[in-house]
N, C-alpha and C positions, 0 to 999 in steps of 0.2 A: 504493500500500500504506500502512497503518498505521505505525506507529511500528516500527522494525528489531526480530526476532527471529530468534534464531539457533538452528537444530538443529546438534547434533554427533551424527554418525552415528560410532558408535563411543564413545561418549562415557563409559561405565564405566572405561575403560582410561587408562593411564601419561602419555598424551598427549594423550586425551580430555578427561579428567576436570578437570586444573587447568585447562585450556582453557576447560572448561565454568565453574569457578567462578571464574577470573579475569572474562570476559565478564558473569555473571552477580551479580557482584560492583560493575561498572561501571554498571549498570542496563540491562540488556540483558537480555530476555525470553528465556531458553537452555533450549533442550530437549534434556537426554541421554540419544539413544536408545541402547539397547545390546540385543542379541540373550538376555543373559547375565540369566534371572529371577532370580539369588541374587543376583549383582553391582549389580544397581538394588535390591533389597530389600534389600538393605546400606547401600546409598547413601543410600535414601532414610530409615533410620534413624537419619541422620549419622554414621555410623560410616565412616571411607576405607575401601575393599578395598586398600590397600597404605601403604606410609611415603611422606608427601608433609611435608616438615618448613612446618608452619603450616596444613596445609590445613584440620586438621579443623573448629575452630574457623569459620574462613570458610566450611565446608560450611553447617555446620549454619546458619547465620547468612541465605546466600541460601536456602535450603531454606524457615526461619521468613518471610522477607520473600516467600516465592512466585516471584523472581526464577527459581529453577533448577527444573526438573521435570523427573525421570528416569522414564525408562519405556522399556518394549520395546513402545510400538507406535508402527509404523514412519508411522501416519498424519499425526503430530507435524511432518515435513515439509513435507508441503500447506500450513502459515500461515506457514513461516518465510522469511523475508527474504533471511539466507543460511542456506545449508546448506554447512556444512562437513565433511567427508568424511575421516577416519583408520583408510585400508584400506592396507597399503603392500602392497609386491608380496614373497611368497612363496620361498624357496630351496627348491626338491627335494632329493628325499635324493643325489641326484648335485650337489649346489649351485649348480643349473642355475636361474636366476629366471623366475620364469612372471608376465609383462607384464600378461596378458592376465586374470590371474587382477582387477587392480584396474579393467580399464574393464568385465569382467561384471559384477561383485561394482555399479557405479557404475550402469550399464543395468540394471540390476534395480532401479534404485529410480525408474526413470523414471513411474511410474506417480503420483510423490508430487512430479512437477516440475511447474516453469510458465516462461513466457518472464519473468518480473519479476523473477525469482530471481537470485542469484548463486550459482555451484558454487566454492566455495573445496577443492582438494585440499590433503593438508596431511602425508602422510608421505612417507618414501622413496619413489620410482616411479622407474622405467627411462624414462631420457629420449626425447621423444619420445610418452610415454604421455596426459600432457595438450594436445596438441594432438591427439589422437584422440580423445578424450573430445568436444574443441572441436567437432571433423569431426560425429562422432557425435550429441549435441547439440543442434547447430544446425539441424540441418533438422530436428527436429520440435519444436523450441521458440525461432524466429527470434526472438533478442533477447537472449537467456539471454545473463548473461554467469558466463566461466569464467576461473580463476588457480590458480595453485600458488602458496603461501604455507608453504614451508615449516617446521618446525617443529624449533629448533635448541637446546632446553631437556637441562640436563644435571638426572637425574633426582633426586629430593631440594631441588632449588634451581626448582623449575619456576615457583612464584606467585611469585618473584622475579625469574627471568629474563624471563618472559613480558610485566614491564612496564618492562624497561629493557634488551632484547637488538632491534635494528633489525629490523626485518622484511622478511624478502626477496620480495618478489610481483613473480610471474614472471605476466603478462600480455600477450598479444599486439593488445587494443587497449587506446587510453587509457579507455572506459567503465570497462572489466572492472579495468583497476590502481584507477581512480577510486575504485570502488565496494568494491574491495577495503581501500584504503586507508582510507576512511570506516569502515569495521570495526573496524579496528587501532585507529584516533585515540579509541577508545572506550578504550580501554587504556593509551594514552599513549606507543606508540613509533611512534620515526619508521618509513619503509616508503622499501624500496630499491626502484625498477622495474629491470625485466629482462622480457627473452623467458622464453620457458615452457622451452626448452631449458635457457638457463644456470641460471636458477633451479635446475631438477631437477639438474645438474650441480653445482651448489653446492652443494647439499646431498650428495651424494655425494661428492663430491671433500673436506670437511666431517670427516667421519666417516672417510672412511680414511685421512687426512692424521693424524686421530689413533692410529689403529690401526697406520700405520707409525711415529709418534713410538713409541708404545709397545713397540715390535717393536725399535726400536734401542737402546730402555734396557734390554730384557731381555737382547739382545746384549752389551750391553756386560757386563751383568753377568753373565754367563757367560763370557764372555773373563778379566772381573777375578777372579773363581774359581777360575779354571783355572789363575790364576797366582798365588793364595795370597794377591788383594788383597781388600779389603772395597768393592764398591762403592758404597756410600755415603759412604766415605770418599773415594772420586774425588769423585762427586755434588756433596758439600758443598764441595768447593774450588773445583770446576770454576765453580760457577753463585753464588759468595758475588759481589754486586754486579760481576757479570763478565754484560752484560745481555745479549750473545750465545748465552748457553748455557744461560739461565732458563730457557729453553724445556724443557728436557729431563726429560721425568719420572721418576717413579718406577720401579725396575722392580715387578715386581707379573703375576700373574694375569689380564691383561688380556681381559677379554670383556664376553658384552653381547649383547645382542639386535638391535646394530647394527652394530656395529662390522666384526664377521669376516662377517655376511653382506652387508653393502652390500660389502667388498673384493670378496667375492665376486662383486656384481651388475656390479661395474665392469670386473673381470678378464672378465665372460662379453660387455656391451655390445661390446670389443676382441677379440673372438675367442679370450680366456684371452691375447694378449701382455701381459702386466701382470705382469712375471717379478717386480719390486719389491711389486708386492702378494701375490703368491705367497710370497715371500723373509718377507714381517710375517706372513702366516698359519702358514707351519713356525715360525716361531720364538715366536710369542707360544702357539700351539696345545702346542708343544711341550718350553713352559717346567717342566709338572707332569712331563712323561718325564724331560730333563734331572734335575733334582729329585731325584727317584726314583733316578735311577742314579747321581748323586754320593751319596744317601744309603747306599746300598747299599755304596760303598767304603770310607764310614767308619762303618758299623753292620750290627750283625747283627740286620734288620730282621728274618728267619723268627721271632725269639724273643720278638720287641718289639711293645707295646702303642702303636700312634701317634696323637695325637688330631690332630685340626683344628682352630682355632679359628675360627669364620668359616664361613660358605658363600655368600653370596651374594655376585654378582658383581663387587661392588665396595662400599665402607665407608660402613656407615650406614645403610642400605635392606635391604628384605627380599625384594629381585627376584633370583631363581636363575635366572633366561632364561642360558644358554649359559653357566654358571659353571663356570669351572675347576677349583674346587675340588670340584665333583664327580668333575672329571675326574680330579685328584689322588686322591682317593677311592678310583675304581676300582683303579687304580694300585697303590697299598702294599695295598690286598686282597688283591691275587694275591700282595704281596713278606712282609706284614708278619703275626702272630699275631691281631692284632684292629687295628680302625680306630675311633677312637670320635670323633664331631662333635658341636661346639656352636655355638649359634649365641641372641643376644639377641633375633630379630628375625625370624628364619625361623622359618614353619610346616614341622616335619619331624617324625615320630614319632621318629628316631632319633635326635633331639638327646638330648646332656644338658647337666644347669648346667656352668656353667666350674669351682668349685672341685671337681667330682668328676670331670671328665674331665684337670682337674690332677693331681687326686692318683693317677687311675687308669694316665695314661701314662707313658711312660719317652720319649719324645720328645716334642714336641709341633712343631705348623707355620699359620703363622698364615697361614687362607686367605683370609680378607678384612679391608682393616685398617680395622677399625669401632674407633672410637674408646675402647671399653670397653675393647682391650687393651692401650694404651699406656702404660700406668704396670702391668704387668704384673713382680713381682717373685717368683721363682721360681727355684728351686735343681737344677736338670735342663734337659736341650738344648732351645732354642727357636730355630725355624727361620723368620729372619724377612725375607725376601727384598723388604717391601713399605716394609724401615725405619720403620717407624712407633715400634720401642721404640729403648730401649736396648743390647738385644743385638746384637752384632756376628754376624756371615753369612757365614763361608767355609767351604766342605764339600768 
């Protein structure tokens, strides 16, 4: 083959897309295919479809250079080098994971494969899933080599972590980590080997390792409530240069489009024994119900106008995938006279600005802490469980 080029199937998307322009930023011939006509006709405008802090500038930049070419046609494939692949695997409405959904969605692009190739997978998948691919594969393309590589960027920080976070490639020969690796050293980070197993296990186990940290700071903070303490005021003394408790986060809102569903993927691989991952799902799910019902003790929510400040799922980005604070939302609907939300960064028809949803509520509750509301000074209850201001938090 030619000089290495790389398709990202998926490649409009959160994980796609700096993907695509870190690569193609490298000098790396990258093609983002995406299914999505509006999302490529965005793209390839230079405008992000989402908040990637620095991306836009480096869009535009491979874009002008020719390095990056977005498109939905899936022929893009057929000349590349590697194809990298960002299909994770699916939760049902019973939050039952369907495996099976990412080595179809994979066989269906067989038609744009060759034995030269390398299959790089690169999101969440139920372990086990890439050595079926391998199986799959390999008998009608002897030589193809296949890895899981997956993909451990925290979102808002992606062109940054993507060239200084190790990379784990899970490969069951040495070709396939070889060639996989050669990839990566275009970007400049080292590369971990592993089997195809632990790989997929590491990234799973990843992800809900933070979902229960975050599960035990909400606990906590519900425990310190209940007994009239502030916790953030445990937090800060606990973890002041004391390095065994650094760890412990914020409490907060905690969700995600990864987070509760990979607990969930991992709860179902064990036949649902995953009582500790069950234990982080009620309690981080059920931090907006909590909420609600200590509000309700100390307010006469039927009467009251409650804003939100924030809706996406976590500060600073404009991703609503699985936010809580819609879930809160629902919530004082039913308890409160109005709900009114704002938000800097989200697309919502029902936002409004902040100094009018200030002046319009007699509560207020900060649902995601984006950094616009930290030096928030205001004369009426603010409910701020994520500590980001100055107001103090027992209800």
């Amino acid at each position: 083959m030619a000089m290495a080029s790389v398709a990202i199937v998926g490649g409009g998307g959160h994980v796609g897309l700096p993907l695509s322009i870190v690569l193609a930023e490298s000098g790396l011939k990258t093609y983002a295919f995406d299914i999505s006509a509006d999302v490529v006709e965005t793209i390839n405008s230079g405008t992000m479809p989402f908040i990637e802090k620095g991306a836009t500038q480096k869009l535009q930049e491979v874009l002008r250079t020719g390095n990056l070419v977005v498109t939905t046609d899936p022929s893009c494939i057929s000349s590349a080098s590697y194809v990298v692949i960002v299909i994770g695997t699916p939760v049902d409405e019973y939050l039952s994971p369907n495996p099976n959904f990412v080595i179809k969605s994979i066989l269906d692009l067989k038609p744009f494969f060759n034995s030269e190739q390398t299959i790089i997978l690169r999101s969440t998948i139920f372990p086990g899933v890439t050595k079926k691919v391998i199986e799959r594969l390999d008998k009608e393309f002897p030589g193809i080599k296949v890895a899981y590589c997956p993909e451990r960027i925290v979102e808002g920080q992606a062109l940054v972590e993507l060239r200084t976070l190790p990379q784990i490639i899970g490969a069951n020969n040495i070709e396939s980590f070889e060639s996989a690796r050669r990839l990566f050293q275009h970007i400049g980070v080292e590369s971990l080997h592993s089997s195809t197993e632990t790989a997929e296990f590491a990234k799973l186990f990843t992800n809900v390792w933070r979902y229960i940290k975050f599960a035990a700071a909400n606990q906590f903070w519900m425990m310190a409530n209940d007994h009239g303490v502030d916790f953030e005021d445990v937090r800060r003394v606990m973890v002041y240069n004391y390095p065994r408790a650094e760890d412990l986060p914020h409490a907060g809102f905690s969700a995600g489009p990864c987070l509760f569903k990979d607990t969930m993927q991992l709860a179902a691989i064990v036949q649902h024994n995953f009582p500790l991952g069950h234990a982080a799902m009620m309690i981080n799910e059920g931090t907006p119900g909590y909420l609600v019902q200590q509000l309700k003790k100390s307010f006469s929510l039927s009467g009251m106008t409650v804003g939100i400040l924030g809706m996406s799922y976590k500060g600073n980005i404009d991703d609503i995938r699985s936010s809580l604070a819609y879930k809160l939302r629902k919530l004082l609907l039913f308890e409160c006279k109005e709900v009114l939300i704002s938000d800097p960064y989200v697309a919502d028809d029902r936002i409004i600005e902040l100094e009018l949803i200030i002046q319009e509520s007699d509560l207020l509750i900060i649902g995601a802490p984006h950094d616009d509301y930290k030096e928030l000074l205001i004369n009426k209850p603010l409910i701020d469980i994520w500590g980001i201001t100055r107001y103090k938090v027992v209800i």
